[in-house]
N, CA, C and O atoms as a printed pandas DataFrame, in Angstrom:
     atom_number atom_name residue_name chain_id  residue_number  x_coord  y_coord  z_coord
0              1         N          UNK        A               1  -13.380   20.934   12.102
1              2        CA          UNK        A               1  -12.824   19.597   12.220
2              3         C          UNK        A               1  -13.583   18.626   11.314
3              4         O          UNK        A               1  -12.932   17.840   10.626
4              5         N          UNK        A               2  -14.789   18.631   11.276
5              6        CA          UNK        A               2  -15.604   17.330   10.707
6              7         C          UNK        A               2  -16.896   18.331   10.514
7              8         O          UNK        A               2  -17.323   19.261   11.199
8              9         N          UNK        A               3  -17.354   17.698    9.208
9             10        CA          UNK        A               3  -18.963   18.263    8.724
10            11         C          UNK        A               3  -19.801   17.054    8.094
11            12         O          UNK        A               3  -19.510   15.947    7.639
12            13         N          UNK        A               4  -20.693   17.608    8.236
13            14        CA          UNK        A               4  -21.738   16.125    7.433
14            15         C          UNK        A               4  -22.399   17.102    6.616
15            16         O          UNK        A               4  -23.009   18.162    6.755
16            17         N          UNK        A               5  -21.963   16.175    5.538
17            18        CA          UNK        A               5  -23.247   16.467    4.475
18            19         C          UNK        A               5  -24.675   15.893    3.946
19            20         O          UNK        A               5  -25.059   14.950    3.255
20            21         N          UNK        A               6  -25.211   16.918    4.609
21            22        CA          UNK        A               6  -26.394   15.482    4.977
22            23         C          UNK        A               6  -27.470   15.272    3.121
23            24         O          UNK        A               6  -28.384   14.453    3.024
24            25         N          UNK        A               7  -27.161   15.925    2.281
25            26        CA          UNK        A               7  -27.394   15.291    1.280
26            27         C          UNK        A               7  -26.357   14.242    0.648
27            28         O          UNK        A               7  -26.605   13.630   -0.390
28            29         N          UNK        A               8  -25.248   14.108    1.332
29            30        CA          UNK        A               8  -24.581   12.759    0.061
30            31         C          UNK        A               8  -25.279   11.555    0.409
31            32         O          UNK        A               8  -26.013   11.414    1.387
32            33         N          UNK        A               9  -24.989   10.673   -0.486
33            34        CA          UNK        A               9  -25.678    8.815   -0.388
34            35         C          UNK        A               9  -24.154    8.230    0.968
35            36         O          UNK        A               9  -23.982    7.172    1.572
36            37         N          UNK        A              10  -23.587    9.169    0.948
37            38        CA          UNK        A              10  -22.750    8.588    2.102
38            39         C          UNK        A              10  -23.463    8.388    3.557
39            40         O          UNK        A              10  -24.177    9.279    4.016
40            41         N          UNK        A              11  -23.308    7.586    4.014
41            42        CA          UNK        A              11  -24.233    7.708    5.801
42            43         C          UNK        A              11  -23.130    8.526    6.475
43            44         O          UNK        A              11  -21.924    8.593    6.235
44            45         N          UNK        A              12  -23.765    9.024    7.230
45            46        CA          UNK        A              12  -23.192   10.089    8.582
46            47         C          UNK        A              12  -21.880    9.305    9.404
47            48         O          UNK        A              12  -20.792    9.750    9.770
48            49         N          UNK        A              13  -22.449    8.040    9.512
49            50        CA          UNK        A              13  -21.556    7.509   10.609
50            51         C          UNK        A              13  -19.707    7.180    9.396
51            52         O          UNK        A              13  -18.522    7.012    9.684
52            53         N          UNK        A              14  -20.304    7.232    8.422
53            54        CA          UNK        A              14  -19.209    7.188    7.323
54            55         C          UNK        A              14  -18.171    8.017    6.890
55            56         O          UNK        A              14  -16.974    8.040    6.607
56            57         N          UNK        A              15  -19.720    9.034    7.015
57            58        CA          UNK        A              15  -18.686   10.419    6.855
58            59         C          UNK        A              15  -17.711   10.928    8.109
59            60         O          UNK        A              15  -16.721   11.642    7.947
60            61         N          UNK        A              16  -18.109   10.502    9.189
61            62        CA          UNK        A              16  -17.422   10.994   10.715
62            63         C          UNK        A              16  -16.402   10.001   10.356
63            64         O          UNK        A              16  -15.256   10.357   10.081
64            65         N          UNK        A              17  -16.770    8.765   10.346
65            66        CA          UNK        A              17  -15.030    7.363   10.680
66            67         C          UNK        A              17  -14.032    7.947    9.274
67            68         O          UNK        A              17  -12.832    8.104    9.499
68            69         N          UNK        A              18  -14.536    8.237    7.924
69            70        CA          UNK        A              18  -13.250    8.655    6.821
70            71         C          UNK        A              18  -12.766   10.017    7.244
71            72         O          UNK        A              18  -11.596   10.364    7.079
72            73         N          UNK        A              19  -13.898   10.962    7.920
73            74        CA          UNK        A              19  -12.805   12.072    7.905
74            75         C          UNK        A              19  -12.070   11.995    8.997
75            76         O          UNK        A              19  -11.006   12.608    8.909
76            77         N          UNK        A              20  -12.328   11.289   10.301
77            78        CA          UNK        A              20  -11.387   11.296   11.227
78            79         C          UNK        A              20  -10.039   10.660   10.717
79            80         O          UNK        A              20   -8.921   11.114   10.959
80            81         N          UNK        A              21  -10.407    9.202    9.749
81            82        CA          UNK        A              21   -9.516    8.614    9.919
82            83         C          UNK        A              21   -8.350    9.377    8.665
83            84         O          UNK        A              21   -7.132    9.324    8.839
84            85         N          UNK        A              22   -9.004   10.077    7.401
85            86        CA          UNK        A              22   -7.699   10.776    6.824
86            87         C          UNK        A              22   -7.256   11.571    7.919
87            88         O          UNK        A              22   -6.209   11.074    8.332
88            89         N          UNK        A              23   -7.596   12.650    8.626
89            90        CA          UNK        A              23   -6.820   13.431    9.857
90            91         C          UNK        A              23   -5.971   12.614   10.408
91            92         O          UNK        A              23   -4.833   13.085   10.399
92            93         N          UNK        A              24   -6.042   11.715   10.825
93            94        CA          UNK        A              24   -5.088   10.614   11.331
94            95         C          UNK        A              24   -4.022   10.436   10.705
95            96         O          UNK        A              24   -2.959   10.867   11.152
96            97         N          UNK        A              25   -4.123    9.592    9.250
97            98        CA          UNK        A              25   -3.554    9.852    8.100
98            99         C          UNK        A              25   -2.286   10.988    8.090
99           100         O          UNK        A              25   -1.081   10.872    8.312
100          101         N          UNK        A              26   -3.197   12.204    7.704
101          102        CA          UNK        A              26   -2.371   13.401    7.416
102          103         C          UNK        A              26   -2.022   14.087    8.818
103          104         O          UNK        A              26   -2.118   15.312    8.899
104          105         N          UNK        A              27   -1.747   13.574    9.572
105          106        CA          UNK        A              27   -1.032   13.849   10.770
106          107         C          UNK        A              27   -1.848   15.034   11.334
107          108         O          UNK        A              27   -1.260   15.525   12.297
108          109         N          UNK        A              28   -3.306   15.805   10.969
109          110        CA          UNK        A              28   -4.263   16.554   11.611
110          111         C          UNK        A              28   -4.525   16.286   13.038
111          112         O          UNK        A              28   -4.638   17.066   13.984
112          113         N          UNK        A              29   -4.614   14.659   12.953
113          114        CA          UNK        A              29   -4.677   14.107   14.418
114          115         C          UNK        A              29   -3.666   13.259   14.398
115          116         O          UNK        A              29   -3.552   12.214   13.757
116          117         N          UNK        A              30   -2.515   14.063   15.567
117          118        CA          UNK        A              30   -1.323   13.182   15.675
118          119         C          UNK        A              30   -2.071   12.060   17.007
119          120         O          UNK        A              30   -2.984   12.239   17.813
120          121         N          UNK        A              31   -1.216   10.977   16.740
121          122        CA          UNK        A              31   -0.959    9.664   18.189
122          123         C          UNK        A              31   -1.034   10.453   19.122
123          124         O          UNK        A              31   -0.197   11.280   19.483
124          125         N          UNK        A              32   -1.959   10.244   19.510
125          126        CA          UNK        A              32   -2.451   10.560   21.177
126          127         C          UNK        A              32   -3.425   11.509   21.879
127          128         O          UNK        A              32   -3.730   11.821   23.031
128          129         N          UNK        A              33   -3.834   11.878   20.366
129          130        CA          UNK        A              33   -5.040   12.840   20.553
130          131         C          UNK        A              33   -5.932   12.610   20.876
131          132         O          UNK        A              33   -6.661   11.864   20.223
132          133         N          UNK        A              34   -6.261   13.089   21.919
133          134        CA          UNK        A              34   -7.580   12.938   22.756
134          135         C          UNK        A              34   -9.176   13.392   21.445
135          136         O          UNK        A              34   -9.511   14.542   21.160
136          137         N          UNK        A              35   -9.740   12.307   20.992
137          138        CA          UNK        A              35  -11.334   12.758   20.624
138          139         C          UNK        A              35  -11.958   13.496   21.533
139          140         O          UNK        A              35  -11.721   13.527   22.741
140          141         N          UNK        A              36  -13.009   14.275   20.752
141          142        CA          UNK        A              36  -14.155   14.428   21.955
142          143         C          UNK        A              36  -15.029   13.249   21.846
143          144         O          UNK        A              36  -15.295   12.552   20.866
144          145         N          UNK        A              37  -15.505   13.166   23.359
145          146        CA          UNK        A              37  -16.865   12.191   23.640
146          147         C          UNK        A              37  -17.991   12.114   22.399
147          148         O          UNK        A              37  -18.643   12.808   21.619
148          149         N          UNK        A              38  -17.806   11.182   22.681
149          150        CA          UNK        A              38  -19.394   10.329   21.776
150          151         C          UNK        A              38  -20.232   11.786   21.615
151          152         O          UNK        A              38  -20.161   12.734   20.834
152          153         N          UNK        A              39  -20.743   11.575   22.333
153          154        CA          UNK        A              39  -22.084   13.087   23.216
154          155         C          UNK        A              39  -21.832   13.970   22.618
155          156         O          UNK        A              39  -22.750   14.569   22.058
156          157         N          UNK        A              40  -20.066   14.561   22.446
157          158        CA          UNK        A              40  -20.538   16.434   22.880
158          159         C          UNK        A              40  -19.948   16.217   20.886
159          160         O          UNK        A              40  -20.523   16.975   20.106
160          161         N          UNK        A              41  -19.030   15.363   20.359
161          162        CA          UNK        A              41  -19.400   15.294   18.166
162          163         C          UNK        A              41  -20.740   15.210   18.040
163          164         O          UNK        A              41  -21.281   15.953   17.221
164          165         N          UNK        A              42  -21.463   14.377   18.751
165          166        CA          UNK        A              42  -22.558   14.070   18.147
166          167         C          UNK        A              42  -23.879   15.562   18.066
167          168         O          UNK        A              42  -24.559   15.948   17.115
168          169         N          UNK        A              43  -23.791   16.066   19.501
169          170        CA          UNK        A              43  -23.969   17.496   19.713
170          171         C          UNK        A              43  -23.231   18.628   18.617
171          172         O          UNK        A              43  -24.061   19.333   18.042
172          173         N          UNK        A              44  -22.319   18.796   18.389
173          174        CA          UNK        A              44  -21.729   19.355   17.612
174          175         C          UNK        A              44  -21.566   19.345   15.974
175          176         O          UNK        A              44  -20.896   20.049   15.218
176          177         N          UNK        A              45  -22.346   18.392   15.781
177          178        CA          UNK        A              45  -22.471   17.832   14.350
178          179         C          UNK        A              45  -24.320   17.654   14.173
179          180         O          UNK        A              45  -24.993   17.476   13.158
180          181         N          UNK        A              46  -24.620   17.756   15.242
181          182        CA          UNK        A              46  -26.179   17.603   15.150
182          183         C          UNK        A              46  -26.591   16.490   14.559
183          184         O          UNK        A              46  -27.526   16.535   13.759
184          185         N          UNK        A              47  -26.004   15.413   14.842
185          186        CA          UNK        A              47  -26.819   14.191   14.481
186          187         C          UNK        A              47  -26.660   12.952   15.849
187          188         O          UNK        A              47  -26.200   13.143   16.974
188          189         N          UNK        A              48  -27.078   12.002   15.404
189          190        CA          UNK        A              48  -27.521   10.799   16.675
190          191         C          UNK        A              48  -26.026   10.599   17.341
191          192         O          UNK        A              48  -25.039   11.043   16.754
192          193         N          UNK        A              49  -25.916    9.913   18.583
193          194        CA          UNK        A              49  -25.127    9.770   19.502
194          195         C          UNK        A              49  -24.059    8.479   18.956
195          196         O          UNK        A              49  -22.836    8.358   18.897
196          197         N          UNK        A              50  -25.655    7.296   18.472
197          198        CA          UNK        A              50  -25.347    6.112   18.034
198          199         C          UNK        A              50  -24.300    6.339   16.636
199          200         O          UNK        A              50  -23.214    5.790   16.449
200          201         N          UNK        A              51  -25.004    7.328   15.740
201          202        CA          UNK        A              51  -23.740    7.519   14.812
202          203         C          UNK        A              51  -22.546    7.503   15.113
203          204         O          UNK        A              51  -21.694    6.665   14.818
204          205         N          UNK        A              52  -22.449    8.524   15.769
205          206        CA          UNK        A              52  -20.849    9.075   16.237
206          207         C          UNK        A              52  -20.017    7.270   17.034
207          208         O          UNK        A              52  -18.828    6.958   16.970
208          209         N          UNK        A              53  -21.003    6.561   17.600
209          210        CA          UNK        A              53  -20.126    5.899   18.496
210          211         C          UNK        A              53  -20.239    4.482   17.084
211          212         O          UNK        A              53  -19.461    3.535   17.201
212          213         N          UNK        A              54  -20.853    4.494   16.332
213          214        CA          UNK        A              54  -20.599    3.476   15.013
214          215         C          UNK        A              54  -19.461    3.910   14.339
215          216         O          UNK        A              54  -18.808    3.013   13.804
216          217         N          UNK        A              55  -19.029    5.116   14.217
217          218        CA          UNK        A              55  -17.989    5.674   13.683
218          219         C          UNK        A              55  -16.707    5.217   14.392
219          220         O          UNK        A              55  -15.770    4.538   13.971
220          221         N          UNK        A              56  -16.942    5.804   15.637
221          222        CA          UNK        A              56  -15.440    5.389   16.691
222          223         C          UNK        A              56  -14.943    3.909   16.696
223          224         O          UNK        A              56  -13.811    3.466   16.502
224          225         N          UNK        A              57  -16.584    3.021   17.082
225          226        CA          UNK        A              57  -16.356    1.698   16.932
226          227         C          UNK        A              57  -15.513    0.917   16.086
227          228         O          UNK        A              57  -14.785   -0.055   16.289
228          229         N          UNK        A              58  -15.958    1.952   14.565
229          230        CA          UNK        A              58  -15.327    1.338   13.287
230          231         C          UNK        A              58  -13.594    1.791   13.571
231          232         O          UNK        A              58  -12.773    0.922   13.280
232          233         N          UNK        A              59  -13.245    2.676   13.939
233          234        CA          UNK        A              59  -11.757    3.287   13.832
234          235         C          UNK        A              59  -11.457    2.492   14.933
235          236         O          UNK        A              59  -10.298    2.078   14.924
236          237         N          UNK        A              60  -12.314    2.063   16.117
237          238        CA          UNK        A              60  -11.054    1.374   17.098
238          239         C          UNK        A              60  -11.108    0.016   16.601
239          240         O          UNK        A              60  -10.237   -0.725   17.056
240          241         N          UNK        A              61  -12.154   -0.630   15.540
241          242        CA          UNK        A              61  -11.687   -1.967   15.463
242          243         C          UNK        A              61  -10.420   -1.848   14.467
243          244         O          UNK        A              61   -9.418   -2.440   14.867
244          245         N          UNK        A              62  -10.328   -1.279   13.425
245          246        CA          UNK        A              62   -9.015   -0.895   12.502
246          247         C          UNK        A              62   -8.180   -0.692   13.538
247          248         O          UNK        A              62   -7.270   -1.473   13.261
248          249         N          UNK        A              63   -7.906   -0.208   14.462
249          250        CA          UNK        A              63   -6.939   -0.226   15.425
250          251         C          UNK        A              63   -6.275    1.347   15.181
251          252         O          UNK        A              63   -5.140    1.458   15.646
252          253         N          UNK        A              64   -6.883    2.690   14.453
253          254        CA          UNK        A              64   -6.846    3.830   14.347
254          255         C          UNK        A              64   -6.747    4.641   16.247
255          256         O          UNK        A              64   -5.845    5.237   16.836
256          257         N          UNK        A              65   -8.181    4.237   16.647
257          258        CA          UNK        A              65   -7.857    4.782   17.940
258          259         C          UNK        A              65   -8.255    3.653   18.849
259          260         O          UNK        A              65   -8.937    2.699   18.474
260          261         N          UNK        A              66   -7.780    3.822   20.089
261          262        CA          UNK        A              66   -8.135    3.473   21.719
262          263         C          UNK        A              66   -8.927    3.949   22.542
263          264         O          UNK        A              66   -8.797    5.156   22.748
264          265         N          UNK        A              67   -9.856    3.321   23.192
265          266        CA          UNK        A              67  -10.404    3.443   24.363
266          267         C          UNK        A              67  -10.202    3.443   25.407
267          268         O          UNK        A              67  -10.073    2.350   25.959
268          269         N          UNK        A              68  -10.058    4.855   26.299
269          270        CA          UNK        A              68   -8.873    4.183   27.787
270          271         C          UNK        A              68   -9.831    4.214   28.863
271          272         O          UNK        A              68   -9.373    4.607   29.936
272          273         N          UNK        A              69  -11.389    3.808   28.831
273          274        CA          UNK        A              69  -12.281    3.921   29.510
274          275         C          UNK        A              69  -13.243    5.138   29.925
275          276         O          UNK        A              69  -14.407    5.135   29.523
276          277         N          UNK        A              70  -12.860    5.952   30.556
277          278        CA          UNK        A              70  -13.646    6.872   30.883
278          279         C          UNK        A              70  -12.352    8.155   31.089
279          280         O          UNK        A              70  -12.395    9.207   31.728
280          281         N          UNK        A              71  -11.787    7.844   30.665
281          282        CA          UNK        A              71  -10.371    8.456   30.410
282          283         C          UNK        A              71  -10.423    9.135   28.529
283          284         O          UNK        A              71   -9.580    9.857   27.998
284          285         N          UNK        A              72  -11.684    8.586   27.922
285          286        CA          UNK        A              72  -12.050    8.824   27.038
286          287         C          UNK        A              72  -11.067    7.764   25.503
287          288         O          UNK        A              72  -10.305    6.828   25.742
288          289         N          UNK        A              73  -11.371    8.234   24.197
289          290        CA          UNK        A              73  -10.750    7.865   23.737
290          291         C          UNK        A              73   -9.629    8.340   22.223
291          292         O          UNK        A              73   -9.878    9.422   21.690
292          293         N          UNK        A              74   -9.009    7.878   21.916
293          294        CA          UNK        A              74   -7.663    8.462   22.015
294          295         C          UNK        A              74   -6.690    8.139   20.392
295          296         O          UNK        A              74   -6.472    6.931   20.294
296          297         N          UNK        A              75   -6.262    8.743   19.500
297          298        CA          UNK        A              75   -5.376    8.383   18.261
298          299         C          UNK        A              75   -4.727    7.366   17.996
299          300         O          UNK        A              75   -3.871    7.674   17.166
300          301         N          UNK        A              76   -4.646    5.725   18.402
301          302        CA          UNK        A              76   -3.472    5.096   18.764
302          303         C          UNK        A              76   -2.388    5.118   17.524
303          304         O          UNK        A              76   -2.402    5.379   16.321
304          305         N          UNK        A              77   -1.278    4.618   18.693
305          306        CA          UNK        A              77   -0.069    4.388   17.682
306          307         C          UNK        A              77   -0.026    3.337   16.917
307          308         O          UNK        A              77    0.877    3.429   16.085
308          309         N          UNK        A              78   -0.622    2.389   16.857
309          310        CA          UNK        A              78   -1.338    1.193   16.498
310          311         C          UNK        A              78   -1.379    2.027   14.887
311          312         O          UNK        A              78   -0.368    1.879   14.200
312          313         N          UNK        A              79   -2.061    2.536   14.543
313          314        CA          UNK        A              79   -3.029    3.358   13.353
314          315         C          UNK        A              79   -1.898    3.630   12.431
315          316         O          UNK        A              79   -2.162    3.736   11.233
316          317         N          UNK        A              80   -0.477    3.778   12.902
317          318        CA          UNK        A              80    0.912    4.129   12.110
318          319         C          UNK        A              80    1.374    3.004   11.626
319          320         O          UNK        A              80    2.549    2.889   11.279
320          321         N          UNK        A              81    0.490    2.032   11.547
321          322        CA          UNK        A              81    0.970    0.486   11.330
322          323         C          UNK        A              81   -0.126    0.165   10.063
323          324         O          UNK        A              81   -0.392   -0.940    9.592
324          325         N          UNK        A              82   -0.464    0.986    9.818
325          326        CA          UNK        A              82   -1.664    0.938    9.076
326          327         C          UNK        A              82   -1.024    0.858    7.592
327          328         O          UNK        A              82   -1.522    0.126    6.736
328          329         N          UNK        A              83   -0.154    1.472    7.404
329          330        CA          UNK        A              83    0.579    1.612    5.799
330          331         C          UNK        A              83    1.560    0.256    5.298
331          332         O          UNK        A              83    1.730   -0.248    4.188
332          333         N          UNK        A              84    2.187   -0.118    6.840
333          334        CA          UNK        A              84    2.682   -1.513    6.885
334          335         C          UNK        A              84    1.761   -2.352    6.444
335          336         O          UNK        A              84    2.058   -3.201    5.604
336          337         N          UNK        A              85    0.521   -2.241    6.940
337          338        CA          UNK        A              85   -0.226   -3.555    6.938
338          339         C          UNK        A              85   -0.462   -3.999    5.205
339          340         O          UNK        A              85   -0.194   -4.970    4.497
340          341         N          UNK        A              86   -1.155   -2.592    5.028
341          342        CA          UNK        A              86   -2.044   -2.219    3.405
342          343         C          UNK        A              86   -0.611   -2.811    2.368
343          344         O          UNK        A              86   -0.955   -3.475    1.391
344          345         N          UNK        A              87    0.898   -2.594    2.555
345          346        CA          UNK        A              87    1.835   -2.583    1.918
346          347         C          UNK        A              87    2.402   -4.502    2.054
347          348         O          UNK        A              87    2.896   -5.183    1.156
348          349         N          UNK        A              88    2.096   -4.902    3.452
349          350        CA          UNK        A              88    2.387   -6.434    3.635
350          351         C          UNK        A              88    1.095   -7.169    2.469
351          352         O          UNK        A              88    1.461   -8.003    1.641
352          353         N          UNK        A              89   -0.179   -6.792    2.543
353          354        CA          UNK        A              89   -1.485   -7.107    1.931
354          355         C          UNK        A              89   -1.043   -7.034   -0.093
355          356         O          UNK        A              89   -0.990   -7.857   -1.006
356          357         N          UNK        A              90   -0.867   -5.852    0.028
357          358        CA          UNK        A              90   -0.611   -5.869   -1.537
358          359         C          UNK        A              90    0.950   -6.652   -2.242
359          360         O          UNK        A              90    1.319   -6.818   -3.405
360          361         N          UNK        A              91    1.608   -7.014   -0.831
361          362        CA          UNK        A              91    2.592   -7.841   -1.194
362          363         C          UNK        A              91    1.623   -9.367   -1.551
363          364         O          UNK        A              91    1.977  -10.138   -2.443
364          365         N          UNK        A              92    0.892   -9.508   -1.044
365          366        CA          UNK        A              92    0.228  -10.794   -0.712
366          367         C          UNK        A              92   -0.564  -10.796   -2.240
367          368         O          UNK        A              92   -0.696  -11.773   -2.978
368          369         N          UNK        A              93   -0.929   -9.743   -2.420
369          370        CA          UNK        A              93   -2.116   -9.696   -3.511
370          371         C          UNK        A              93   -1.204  -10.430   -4.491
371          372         O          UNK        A              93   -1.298  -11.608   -4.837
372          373         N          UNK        A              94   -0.329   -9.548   -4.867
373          374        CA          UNK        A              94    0.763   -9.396   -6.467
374          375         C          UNK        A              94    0.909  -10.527   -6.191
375          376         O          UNK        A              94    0.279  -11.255   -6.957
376          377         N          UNK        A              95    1.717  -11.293   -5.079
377          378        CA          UNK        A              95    1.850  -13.006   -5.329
378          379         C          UNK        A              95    1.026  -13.959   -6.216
379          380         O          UNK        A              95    1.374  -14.700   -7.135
380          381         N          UNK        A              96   -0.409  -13.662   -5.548
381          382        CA          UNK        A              96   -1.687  -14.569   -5.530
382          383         C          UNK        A              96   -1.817  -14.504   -7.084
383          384         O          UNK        A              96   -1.726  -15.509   -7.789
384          385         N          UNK        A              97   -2.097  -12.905   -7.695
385          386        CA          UNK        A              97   -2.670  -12.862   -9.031
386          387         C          UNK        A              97   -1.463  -13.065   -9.633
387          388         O          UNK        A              97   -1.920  -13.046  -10.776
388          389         N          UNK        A              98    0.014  -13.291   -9.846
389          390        CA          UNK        A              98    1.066  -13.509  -10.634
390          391         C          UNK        A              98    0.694  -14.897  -10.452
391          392         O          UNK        A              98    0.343  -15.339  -11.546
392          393         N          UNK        A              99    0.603  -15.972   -9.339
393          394        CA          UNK        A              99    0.484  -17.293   -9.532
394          395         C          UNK        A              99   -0.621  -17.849   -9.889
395          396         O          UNK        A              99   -0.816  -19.064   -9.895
396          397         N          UNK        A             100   -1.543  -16.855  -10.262
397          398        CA          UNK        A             100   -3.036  -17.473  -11.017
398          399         C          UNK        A             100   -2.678  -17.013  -12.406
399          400         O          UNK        A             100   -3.379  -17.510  -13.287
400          401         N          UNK        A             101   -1.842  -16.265  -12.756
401          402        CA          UNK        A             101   -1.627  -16.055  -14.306
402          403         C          UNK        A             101   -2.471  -14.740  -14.519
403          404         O          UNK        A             101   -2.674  -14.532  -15.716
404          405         N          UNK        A             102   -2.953  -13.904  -13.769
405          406        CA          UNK        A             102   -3.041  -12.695  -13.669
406          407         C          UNK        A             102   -2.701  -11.572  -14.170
407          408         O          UNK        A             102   -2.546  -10.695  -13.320
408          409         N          UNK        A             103   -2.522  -11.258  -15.258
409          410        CA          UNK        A             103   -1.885  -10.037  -15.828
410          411         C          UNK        A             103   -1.987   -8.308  -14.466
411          412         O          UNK        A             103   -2.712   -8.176  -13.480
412          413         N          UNK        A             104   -1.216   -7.585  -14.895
413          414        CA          UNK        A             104   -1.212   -6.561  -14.672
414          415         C          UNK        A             104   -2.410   -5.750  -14.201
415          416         O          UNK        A             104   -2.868   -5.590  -13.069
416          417         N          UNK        A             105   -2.836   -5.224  -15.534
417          418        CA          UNK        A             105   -3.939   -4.397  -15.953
418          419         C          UNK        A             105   -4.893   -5.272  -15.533
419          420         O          UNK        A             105   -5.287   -4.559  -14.610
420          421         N          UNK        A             106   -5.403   -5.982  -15.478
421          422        CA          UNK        A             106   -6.367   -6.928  -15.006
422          423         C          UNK        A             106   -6.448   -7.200  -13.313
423          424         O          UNK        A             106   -7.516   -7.509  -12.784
424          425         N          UNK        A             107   -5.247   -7.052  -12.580
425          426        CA          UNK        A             107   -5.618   -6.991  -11.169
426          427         C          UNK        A             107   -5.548   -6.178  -10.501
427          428         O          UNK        A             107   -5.654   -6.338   -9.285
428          429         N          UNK        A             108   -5.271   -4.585  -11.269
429          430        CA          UNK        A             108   -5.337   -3.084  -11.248
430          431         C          UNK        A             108   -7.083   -3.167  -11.590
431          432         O          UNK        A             108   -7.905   -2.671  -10.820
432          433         N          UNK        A             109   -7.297   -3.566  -12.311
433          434        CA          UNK        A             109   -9.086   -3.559  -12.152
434          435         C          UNK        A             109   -9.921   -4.316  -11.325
435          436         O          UNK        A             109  -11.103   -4.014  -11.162
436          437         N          UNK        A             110   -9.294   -5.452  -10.697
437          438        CA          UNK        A             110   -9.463   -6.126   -9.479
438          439         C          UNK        A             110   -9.981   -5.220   -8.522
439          440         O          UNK        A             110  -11.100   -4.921   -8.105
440          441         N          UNK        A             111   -8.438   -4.769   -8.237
441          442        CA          UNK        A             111   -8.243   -3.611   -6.769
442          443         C          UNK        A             111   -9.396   -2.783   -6.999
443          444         O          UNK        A             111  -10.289   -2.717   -6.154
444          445         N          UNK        A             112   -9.443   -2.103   -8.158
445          446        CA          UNK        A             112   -9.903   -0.285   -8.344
446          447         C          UNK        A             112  -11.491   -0.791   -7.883
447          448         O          UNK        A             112  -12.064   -0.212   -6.960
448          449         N          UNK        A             113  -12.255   -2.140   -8.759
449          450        CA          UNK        A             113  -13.572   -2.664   -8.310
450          451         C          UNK        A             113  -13.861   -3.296   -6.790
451          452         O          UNK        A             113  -14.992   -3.502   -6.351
452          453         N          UNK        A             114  -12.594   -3.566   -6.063
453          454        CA          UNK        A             114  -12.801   -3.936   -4.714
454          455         C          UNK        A             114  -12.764   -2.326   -3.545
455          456         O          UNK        A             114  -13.078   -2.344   -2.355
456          457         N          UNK        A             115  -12.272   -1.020   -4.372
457          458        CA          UNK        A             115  -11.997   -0.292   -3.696
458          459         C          UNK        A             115  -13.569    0.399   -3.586
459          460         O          UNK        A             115  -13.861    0.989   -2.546
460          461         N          UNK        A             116  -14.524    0.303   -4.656
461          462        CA          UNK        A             116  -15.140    1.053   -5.013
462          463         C          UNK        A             116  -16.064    0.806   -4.106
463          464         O          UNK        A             116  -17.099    1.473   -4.081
């Protein structure tokens, strides 16, 4: 499911929130999939507890997954809204840089330096 590589300059808790969240993505983890606990990834990946739950933290504030208490937590459907959002945003962008006089190629290097 998930590996760390513990030589990249990537942090751990980074590497757990992108690979969950492409699985999400690529339908690996469909809406409604139950995670495992904080505890037993963090056990299973052999690194800190706090990682794993900086990771989750980060995916439930994106609104990727839910917390249903001790019911554990969970894929939301929320997270399928995610392509809407990125697609309403880059509607917003193209506006902004066409009405600043913005060329093309120039706010394609915008993006690519904000992605990086």
């Amino acid at each position: 499911m998930i590996s760390i590589d513990a030589d990249s300059p990537v942090p751990p808790f980074e590497q757990v929130r992108t690979t969950l969240a492409q699985q999400m993505a690529d339908r690996t983890l469909p809406v409604g999939t139950r995670l495992p606990t904080v505890r037993a990834l963090a056990a299973e990946l052999g690194i800190a507890v706090n990682t794993v739950a900086r990771a989750y933290r980060e995916l439930e504030a994106a609104g990727l997954v839910e917390t249903r208490g001790r019911a554990g937590t969970f894929v939301s459907a929320a997270g399928d809204q995610r392509l809407s959002l990125a697609q309403r945003a880059a509607s917003q962008y193209a506006e902004t840089v066409r009405a600043l006089g913005i060329g093309r190629a120039e706010a394609l290097e915008i993006v690519s330096a904000a992605l990086r």
